[in-house]
C-alpha positions as CSV (number, residue, x, y, z in Angstrom):
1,X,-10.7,-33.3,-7.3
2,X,-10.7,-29.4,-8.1
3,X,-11.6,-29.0,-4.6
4,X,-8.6,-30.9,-3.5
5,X,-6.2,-29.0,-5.6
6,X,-7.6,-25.7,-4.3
7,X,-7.2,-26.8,-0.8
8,X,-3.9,-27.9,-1.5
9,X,-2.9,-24.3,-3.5
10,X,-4.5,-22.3,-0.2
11,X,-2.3,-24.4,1.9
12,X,0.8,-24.0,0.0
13,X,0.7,-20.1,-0.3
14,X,0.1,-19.9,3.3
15,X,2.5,-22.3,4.2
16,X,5.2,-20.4,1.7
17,X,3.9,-16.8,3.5
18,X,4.2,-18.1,6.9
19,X,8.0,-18.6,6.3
20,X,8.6,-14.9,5.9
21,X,9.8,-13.0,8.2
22,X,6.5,-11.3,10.1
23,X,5.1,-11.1,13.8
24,X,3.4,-14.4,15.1
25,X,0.5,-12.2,15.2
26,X,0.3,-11.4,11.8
27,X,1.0,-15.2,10.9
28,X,-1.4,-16.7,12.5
29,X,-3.6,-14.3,11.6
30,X,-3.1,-16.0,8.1
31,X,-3.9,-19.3,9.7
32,X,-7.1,-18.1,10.4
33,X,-7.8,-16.7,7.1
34,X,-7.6,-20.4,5.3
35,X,-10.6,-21.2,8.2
36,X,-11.9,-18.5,7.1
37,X,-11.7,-18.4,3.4
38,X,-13.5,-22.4,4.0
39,X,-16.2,-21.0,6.3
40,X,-14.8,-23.9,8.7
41,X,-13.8,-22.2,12.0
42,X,-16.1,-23.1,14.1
43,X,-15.8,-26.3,12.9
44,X,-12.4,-26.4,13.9
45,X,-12.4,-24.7,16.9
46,X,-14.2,-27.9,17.9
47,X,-11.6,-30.2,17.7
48,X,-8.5,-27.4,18.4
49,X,-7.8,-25.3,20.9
50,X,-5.5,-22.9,19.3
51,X,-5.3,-22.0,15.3
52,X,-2.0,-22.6,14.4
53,X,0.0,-24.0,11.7
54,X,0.2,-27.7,13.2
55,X,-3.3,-27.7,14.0
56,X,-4.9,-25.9,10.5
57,X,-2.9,-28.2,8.4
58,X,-3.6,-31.3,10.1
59,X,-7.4,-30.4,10.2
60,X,-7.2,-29.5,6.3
61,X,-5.0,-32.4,4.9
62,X,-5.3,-35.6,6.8
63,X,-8.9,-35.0,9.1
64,X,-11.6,-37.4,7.9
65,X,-13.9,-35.9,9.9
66,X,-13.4,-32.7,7.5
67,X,-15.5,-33.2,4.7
68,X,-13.7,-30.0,3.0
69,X,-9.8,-31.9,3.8
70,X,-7.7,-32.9,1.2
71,X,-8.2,-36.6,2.2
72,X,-12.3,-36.5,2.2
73,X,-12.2,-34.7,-1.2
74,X,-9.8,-37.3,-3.1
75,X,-12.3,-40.1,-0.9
76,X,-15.8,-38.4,-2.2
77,X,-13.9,-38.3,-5.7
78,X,-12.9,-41.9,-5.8
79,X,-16.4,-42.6,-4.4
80,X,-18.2,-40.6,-6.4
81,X,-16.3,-42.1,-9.4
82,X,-17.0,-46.0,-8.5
83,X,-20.9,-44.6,-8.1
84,X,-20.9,-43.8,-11.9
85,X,-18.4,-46.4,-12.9
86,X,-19.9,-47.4,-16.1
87,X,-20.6,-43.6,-17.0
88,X,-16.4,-43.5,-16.7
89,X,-13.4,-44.7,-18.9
90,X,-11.0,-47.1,-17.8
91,X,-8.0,-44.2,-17.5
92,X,-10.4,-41.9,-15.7
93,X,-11.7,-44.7,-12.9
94,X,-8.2,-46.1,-12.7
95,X,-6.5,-42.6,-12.3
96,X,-8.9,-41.3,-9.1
97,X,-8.4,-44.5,-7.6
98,X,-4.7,-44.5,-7.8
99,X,-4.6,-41.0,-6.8
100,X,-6.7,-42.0,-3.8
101,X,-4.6,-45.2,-2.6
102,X,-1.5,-43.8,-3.5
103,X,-2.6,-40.5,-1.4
104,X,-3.3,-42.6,1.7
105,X,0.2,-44.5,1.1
106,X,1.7,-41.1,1.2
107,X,0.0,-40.3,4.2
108,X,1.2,-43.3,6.2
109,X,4.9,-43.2,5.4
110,X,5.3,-39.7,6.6
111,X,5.3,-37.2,3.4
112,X,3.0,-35.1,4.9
113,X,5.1,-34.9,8.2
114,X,8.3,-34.7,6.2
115,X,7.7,-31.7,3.6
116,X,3.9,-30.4,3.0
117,X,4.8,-28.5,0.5
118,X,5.8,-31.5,-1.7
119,X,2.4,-33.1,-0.7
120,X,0.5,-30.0,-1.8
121,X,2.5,-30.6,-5.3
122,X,1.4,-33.9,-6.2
123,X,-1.9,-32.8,-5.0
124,X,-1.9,-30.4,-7.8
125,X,-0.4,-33.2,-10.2
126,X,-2.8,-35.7,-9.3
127,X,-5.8,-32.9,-10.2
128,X,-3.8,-31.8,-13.2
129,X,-3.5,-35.1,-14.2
130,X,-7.2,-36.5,-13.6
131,X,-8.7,-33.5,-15.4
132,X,-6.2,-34.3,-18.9
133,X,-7.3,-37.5,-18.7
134,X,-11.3,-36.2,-18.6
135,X,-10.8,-34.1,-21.1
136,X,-8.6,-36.6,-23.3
137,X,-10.6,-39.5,-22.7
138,X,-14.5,-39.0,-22.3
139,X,-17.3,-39.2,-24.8
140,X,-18.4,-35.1,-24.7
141,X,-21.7,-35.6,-23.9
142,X,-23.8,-35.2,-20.4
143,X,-21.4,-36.6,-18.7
144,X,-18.4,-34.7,-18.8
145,X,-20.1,-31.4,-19.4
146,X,-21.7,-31.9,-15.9
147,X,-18.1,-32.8,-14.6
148,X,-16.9,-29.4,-16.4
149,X,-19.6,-27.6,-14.7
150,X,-18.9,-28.7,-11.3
151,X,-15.1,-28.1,-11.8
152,X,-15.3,-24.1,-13.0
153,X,-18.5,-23.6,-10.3
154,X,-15.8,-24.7,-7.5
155,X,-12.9,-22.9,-9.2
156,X,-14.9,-19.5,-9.2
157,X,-15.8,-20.0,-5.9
158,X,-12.4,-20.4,-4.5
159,X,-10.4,-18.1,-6.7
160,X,-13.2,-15.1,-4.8
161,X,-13.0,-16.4,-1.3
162,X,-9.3,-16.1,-1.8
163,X,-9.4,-12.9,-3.6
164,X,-12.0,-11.8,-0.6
165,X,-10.2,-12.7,2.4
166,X,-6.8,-11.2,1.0
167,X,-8.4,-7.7,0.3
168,X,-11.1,-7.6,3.0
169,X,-7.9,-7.6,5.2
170,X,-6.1,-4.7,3.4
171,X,-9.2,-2.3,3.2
172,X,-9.8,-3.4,6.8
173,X,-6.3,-2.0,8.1
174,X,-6.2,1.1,10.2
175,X,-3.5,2.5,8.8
176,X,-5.0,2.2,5.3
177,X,-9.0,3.0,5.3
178,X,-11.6,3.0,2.8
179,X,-10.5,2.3,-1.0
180,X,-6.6,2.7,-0.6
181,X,-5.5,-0.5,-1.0
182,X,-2.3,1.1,-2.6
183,X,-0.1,-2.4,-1.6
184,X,3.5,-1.1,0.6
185,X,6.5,-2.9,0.2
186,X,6.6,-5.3,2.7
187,X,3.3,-6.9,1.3
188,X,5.3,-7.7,-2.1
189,X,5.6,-11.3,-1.3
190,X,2.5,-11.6,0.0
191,X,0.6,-10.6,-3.2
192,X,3.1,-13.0,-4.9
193,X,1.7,-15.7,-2.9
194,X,-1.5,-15.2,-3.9
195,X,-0.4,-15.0,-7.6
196,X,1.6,-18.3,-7.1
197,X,-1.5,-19.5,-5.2
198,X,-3.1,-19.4,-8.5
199,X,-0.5,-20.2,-11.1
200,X,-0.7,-16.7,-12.1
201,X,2.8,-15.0,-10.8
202,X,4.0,-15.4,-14.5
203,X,1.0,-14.4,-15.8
204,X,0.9,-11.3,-14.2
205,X,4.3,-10.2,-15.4
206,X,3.5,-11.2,-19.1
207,X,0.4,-9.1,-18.8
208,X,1.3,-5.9,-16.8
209,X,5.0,-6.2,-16.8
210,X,5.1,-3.9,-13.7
211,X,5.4,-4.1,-10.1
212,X,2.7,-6.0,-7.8
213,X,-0.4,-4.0,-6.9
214,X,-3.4,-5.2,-5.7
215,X,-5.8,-3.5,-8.2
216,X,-3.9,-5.3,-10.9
217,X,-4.0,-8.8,-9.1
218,X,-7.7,-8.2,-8.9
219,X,-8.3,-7.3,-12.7
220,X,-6.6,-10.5,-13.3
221,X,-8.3,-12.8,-11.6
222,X,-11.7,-11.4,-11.9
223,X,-12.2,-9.7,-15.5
224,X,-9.2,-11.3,-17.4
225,X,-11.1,-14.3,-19.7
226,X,-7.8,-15.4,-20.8
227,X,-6.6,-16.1,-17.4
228,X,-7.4,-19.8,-16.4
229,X,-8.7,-19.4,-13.4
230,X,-10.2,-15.9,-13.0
231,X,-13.7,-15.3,-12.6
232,X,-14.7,-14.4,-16.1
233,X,-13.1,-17.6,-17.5
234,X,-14.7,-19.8,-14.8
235,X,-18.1,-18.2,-16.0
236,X,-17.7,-18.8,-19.4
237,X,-17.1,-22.8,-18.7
238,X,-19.7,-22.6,-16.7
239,X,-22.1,-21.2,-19.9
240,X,-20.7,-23.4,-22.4
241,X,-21.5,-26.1,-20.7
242,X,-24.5,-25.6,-19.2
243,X,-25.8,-24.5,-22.9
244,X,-24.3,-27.8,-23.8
245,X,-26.8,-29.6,-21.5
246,X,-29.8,-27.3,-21.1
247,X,-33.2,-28.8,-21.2
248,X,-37.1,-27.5,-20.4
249,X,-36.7,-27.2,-16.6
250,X,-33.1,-24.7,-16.7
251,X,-33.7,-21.7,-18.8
252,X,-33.8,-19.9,-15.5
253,X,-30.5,-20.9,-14.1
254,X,-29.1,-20.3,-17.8
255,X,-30.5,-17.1,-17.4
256,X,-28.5,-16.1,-14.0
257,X,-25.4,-17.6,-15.0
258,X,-25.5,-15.9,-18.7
259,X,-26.3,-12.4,-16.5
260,X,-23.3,-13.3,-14.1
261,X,-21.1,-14.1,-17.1
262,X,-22.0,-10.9,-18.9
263,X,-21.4,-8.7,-15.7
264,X,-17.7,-9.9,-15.3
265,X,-17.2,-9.7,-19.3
266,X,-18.3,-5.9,-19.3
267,X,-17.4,-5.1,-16.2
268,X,-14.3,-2.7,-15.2
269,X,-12.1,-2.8,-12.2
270,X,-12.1,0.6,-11.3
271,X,-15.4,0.4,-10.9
272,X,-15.9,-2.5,-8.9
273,X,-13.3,-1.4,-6.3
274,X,-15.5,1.9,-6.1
275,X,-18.2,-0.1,-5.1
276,X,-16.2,-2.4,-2.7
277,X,-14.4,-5.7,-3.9
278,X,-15.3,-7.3,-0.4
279,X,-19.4,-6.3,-1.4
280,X,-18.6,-7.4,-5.0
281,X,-17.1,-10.8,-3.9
282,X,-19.6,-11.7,-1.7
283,X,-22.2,-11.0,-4.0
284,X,-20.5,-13.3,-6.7
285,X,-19.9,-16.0,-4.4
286,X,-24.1,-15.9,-3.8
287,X,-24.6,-15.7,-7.3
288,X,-22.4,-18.5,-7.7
289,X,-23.9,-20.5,-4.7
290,X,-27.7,-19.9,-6.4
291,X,-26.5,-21.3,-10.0
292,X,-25.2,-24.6,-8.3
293,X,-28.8,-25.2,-6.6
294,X,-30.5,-24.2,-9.7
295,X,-28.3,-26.8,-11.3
296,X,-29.3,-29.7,-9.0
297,X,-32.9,-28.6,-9.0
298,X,-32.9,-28.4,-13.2
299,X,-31.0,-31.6,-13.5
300,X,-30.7,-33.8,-10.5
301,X,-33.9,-33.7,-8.6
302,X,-36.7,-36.0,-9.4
303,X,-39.7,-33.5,-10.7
């Protein structure tokens, strides 16, 4: 489900940014950077020719031969979910069904076709509403600390790829080498996007109460605890509840994801962009990557 709603949030921001006035260079350009944020361009460029709008969000949405699309995420969900049935509540089962049949309904009458960006809403309602219904419903024990855990691992992991694609591209521009990612004019709605992407634009303006900059829109979503889906708060689910569940075989994987957590809690922006967000990022998402295997090897593996 939190994969869904990210996939839907990526595709509504680019959607949104592909709208403004830009050259079609520079628009699909940001066509390719949602393949690219998903590590799935090859895969596409297997079934499509040309990356373009048409073609990314059909392949993304409605593509059951996408494992990463919005239709085989809400499908593993609802499948997943019948797996553990009795684990479930009755809301919880009944709510990732409905949101599964009443997705395909949605599908077949022509929502998708008629206004994506409404789609990509109820998407995010649908998510919002399935994890208010966790939370508000289930018994906290194993069960729906495991289902936290998988939740804040995939939020990290998208909130940097997105973070990482936007800013790879800005220190990668001619006109603006190195670490001058100073952000010019025309790129205001753009870095709104990416706020918006992440329920953050209001955030932002409670927080800094100054124009957009990039540097800013990075402190946010990687150091800022109190911001619901940086890094840092992602991390700190991802503690709790693994300390929640720990047990003989995960004291290493507690260990890595207590040493992540502390790096983004003490760490400082101005430093990190010293260093290179892009090497940061991609070290974070690795980091990230290693904690979910320990996690299946700790908890789900047959010893």
């Amino acid at each position: 489900m939190e994969r869904a709603e990210n996939t839907a949030r990526l595709l509504d921001v680019s959607y949104q940014s592909a709208l403004l006035p830009q050259p079609v260079e520079r628009a699909e350009a940001g066509w390719a950077g949602v393949l690219g944020i998903s590590e799935l361009t090859p895969r596409f460029l297997a079934r499509h020719d040309r990356i373009d709008a048409r073609n990314v969000l059909e392949f993304m949405v409605r593509d059951a031969a996408n494992t990463s699309s919005i239709v085989s995420c809400l499908r593993a969900a609802r499948e997943n979910a019948r797996a553990v049935r009795g684990t479930l509540t009755t809301e919880l089962w009944e709510t990732t069904n409905q949101t599964w049949l009443e997705f395909n309904r949605l599908l077949r009458e022509g929502a998708f076709d008629r206004d994506p960006p409404a789609l990509f809403e109820w998407v995010k309602f649908r998510s919002h509403l399935s994890r208010g219904v966790t939370v508000g419903t289930m018994l906290q024990d194993e069960a729906l600390h495991f289902i936290r855990i998988g939740t804040f691992l995939e939020r990290a992991d998208n909130t940097a790829r997105l973070l990482d694609v936007r800013f790879h591209a800005l220190e990668s521009t001619p006109e603006r080498p190195g670490d001058d990612i100073a952000a010019p004019e025309d790129d205001f709605y753009h870095w709104s996007a990416i706020l918006r992407s992440v329920s953050a634009f209001e955030i932002y303006r409670k927080v800094y109460r100054n124009v957009i900059r990039p540097e800013k829109v990075a402190e946010l979503l990687v150091l800022r605890a109190d911001m619901p889906r940086s890094l840092a708060a992602s991390l700190n689910e991802v503690v709790a509840n693994l300390d929640a569940v720990a047990n003989e075989q995960s004291h290493e994987t507690r260990r890595r994801a207590g040493r992540l957590q502390a790096d983004l809690r003490f760490g400082r922006i101005d430093e990190i962009l010293a260093g290179g967000l892009h090497g940061f990022l991609t070290r974070f998402l690795e980091r990230v990557s290693a904690i979910g295997a320990g996690i299946s090897r700790d908890f789900l593996v047959a010893a």
